[in-house]
C-alpha positions in Angstrom: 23.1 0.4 166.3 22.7 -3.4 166.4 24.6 -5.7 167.4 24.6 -10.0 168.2 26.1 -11.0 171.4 26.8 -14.6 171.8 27.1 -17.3 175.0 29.1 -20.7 174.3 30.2 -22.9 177.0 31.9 -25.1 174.3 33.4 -28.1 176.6 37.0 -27.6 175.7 36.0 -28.6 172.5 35.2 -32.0 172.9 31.8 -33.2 171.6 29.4 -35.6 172.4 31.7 -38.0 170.1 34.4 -37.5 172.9 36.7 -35.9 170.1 38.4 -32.5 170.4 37.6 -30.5 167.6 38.4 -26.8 167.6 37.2 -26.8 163.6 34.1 -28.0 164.7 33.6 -24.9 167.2 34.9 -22.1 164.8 32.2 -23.8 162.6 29.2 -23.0 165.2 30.4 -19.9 165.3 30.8 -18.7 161.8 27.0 -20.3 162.2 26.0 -17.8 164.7 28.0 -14.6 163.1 28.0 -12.7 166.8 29.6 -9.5 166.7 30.4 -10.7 170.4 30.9 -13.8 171.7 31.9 -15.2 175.5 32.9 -18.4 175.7 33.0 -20.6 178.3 35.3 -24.0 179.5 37.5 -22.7 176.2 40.9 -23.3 177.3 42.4 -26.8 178.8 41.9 -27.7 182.6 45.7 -28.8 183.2 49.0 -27.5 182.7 49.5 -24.6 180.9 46.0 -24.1 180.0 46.3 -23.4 176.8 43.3 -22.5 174.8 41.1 -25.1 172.8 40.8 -22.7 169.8 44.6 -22.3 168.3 45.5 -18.3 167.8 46.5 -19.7 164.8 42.8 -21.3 163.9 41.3 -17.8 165.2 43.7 -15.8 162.9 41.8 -17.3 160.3 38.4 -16.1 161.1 36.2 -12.9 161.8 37.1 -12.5 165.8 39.9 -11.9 168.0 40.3 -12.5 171.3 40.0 -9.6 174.0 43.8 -9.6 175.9 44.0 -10.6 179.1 47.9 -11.2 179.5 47.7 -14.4 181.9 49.4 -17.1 179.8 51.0 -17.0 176.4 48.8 -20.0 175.3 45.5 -19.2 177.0 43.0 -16.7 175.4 40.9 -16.2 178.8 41.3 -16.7 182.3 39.7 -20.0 184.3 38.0 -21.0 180.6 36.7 -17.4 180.2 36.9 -15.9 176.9 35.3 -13.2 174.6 35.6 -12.6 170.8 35.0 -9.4 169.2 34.8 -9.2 165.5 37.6 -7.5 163.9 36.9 -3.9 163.2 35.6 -3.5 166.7 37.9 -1.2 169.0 38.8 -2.5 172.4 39.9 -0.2 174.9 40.3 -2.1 178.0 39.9 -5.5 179.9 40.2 -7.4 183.0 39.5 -10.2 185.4 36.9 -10.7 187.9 37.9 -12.8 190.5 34.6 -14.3 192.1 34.7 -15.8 195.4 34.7 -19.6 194.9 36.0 -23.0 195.7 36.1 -24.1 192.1 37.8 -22.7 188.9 35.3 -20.3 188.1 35.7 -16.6 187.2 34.6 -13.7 185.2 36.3 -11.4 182.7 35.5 -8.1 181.2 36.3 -6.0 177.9 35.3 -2.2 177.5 34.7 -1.7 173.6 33.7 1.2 171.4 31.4 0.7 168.3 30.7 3.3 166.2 31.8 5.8 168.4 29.7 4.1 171.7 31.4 2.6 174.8 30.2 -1.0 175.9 30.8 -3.1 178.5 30.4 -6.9 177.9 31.5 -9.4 180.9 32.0 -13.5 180.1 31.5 -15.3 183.2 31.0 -19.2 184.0 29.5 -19.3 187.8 29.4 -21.9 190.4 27.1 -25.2 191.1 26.3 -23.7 194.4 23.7 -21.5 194.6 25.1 -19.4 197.6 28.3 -18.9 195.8 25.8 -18.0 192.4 24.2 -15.3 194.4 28.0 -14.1 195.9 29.6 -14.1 192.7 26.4 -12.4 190.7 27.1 -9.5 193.3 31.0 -9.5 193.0 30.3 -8.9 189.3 28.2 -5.6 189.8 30.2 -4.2 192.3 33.2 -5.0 189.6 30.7 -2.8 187.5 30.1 0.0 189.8 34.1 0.6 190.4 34.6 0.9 186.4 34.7 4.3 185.0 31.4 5.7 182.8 28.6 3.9 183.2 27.9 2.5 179.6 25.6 0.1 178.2 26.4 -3.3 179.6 26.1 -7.0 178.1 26.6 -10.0 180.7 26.5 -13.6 179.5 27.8 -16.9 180.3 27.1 -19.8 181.9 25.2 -19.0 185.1 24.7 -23.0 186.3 21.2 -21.8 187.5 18.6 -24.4 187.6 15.6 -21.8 188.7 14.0 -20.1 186.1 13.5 -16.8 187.7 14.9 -16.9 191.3 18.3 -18.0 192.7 21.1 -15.8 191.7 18.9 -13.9 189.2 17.3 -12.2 192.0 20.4 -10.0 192.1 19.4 -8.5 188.9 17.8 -5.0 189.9 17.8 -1.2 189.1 17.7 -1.7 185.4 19.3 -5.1 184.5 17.4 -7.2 182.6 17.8 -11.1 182.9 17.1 -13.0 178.9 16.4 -16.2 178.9 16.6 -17.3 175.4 15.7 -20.5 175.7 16.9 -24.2 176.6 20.3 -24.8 176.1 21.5 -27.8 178.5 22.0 -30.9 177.5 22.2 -29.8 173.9 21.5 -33.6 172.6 18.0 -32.5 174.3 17.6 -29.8 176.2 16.1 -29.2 179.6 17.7 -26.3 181.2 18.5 -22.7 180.6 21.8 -22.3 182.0 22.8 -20.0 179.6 21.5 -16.2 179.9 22.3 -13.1 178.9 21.6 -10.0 181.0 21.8 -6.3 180.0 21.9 -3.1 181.8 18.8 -0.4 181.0 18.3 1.2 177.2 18.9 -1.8 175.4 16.3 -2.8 172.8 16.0 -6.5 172.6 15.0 -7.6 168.7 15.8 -11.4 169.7 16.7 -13.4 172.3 17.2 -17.6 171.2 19.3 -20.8 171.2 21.7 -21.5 168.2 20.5 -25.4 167.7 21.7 -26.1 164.5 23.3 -30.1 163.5 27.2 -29.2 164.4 25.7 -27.1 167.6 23.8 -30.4 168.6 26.7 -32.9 169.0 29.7 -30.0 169.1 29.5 -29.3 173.0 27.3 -30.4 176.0 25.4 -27.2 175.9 24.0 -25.2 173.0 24.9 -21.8 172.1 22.8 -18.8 173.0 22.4 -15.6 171.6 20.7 -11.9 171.3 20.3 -9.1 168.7 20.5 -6.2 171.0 20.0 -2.6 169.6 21.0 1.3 171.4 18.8 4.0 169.9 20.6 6.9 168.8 21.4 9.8 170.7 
């Protein structure tokens, strides 16, 4: 089994034009064609919060959003999102609360593919690094509370500067920390902010940024993704 699993802090869908365009988003990601995406900064800051990306626009396309239950407007929780493609069974969800001073949080979705449980966790973390390293552990021992211990995807946007140290040094036992690449400022990129991580068994057939022409000016950081594969049992 294969499948893509996509990162995308899309900047409430404004663009480095300063216009709002949810079409623009939907776009990238019919570009990227994730089985799985988590999205990041995707629903407005004040108010009610309701999401950048219309149900009604997202009716229209491959995914739906995992159920969180928090506001009728909002598809995620502090900005959090994730997408499955339709077809793909979810079984569960729920938040992460992370300890922070910020907006910042975490959310989780159990799915089943073709029979096999997943876990997949969206998360945008902190600017500081203490609170990276804090909220990188409340997320495992979220983890180690769930029931069954299945194959496990965690992406977002980490806010991690270090290419190998700070918060990722909480990886251990099996995790595996991808970098796929620069993704920060997506006009031209310096930083790999966005990373996925996965648990132990997953094959990795590629690991890369998304830097196509609507990716470039549609949000201040570029997509990431990975083709993961579970061997059969």
């Amino acid at each position: 089994m294969q499948l893509t699993f996509a990162s995308y802090n899309i900047h409430k869908g404004i663009g480095l034009d300063r216009r709002r365009d949810p079409e623009r988003i939907i776009a990238v990601l019919r570009e990227i064609d994730a089985d799985v995406i988590a999205l990041q900064e995707a629903d407005r800051r004040f108010g009610d919060r309701v999401s950048v990306l219309p149900l009604q626009v997202l009716d229209e396309t491959p995914y739906r959003p995992v159920p969180l239950s928090m506001r009728p407007d909002s598809i995620g929780w502090h900005g959090n999102a994730i997408l499955v493609r339709r077809g793909i069974e979810i079984t569960g969800s729920g938040i992460v609360p992370l300890p922070t001073l910020e907006p910042r949080g975490a959310i989780r979705a159990d799915l089943v593919v073709d029979g096999t449980c997943l876990r997949v966790v969206g998360m945008h973390l902190d600017l500081s690094g203490l609170r990276r390293r804090q909220q990188v552990r409340t997320v495992l021992a979220h983890l180690a509370t769930c029931p069954g211990k299945h194959p496990a995807v965690l992406m977002g946007d980490f806010n991690e500067w270090a290419q190998h140290g700070g918060c990722f040094r909480e990886f251990h036992g099996g995790w595996r920390v991808l970098a796929p690449g620069r993704s920060f400022p997506s006009r031209r990129p310096v930083a790999q902010l966005d990373r996925i991580v996965i648990s132990d068994g997953w094959q990795v057939h590629k690991a890369c940024v998304h830097h196509s022409a609507l990716a470039a000016r549609g949000s201040d950081h570029l997509p990431v993704f990975a083709r993961l594969g579970l061997p059969k049992i």
